[in-house]
N, C-alpha and C positions, 0 to 999 in steps of 0.2 A: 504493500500500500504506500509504502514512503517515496517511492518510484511515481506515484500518481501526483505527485504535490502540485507539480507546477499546474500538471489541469485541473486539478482543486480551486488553486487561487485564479487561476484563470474563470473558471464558472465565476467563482467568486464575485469577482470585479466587473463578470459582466451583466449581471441582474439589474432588471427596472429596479422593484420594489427591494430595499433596503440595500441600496448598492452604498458601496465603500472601495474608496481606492487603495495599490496600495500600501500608503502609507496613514492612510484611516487605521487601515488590519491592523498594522505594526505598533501605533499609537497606543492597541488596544490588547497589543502581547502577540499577537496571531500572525506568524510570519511561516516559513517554506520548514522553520528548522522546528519552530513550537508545536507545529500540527505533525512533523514527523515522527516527536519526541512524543506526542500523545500517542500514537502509533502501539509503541513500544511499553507505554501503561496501561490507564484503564480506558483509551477511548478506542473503538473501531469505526472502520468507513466503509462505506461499499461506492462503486463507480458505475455511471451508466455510460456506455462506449459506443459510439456510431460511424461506421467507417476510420478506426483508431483514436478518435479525438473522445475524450471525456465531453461529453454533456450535458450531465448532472450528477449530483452526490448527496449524502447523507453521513453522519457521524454520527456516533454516541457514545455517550459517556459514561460508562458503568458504576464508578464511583462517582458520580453524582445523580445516578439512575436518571440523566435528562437524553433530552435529543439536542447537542451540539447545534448544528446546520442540516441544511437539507437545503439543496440549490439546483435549480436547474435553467440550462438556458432558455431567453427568450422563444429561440425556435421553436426548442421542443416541447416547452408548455401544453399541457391538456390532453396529451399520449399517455397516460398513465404510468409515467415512469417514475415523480413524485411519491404517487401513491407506492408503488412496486420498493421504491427505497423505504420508505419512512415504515412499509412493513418487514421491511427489514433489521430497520432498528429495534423497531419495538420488539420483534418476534427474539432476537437478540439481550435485549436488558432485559426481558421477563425471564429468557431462559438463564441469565446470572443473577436473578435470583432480588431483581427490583422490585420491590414493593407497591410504589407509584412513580409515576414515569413523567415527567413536566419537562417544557419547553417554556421558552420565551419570544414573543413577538408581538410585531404593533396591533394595537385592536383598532378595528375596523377594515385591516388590511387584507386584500388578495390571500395571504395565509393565514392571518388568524379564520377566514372562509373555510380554506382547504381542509385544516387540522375538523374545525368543530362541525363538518358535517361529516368527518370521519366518528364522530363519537365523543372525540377531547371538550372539554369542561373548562370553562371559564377558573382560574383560581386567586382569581384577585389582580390589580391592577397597580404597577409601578409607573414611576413618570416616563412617559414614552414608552413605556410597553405592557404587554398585557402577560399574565402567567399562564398556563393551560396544565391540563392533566390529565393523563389518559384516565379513560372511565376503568370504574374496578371489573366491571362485566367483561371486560376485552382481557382482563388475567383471566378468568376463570375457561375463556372461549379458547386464548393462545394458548394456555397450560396446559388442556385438554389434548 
């Protein structure tokens, strides 16, 4: 996965909604070497590949049972490859053993949409962003 960085950061930098450049990322700790290095502890990725190029991803974060990112390009928007990642993660932190699974994102946003007609739960509201969490029925569904 650590081989995947640069087209990580590349999705990264090229999303409408919540784009960051960058030295946004780096401001904020998130550089080619930090995401590598998460790699190697508790976070995993998975890549979606189209003719060799990454274009789109997901991570998660085991010890802190969240979902890191989840990015996909403008193009590929609305193929179901979002949804295809994000059950990857999830199906991923249930099976190590997370308890409740939260994310972070803007409310009202294209993804706060995504997530909660997936089932994900409003869980309260920081400045600028909104908290989510998977519903408890989707353990008992994924555990199954």
């Amino acid at each position: 996965m650590a081989a995947d960085v640069a087209g990580i950061m590349y999705v990264r930098t090229s999303v409408i909604e919540n784009a960051l450049t960058l030295d946004q990322l780096a401001q904020r700790g998130i550089t080619n070497a930090s995401i590598a290095a998460s790699f190697l502890a508790d976070c995993k990725g998975w890549v979606a590949v189209r003719r060799g190029e990454i274009v789109a991803f997901s991570i998660a974060d085991r010890a802190g049972e969240s979902l890191f990112a989840l990015f996909v390009l403008p193009g590929y928007e609305g193929r179901g490859i979002g949804g295809r990642l994000l059950d990857e993660a999830v199906h991923w932190l249930w099976d190590s053993g997370a308890e409740r699974i939260s994310l972070t994102t803007a409310p009202g946003s294209r993804a706060s949409r995504f997530y909660e007609t997936r089932g994900w739960q409003r869980a309260g509201l920081t400045i600028g962003a909104m908290a989510v969490h998977g519903v408890v029925a989707a353990l008992t569904a994924l555990s199954a």
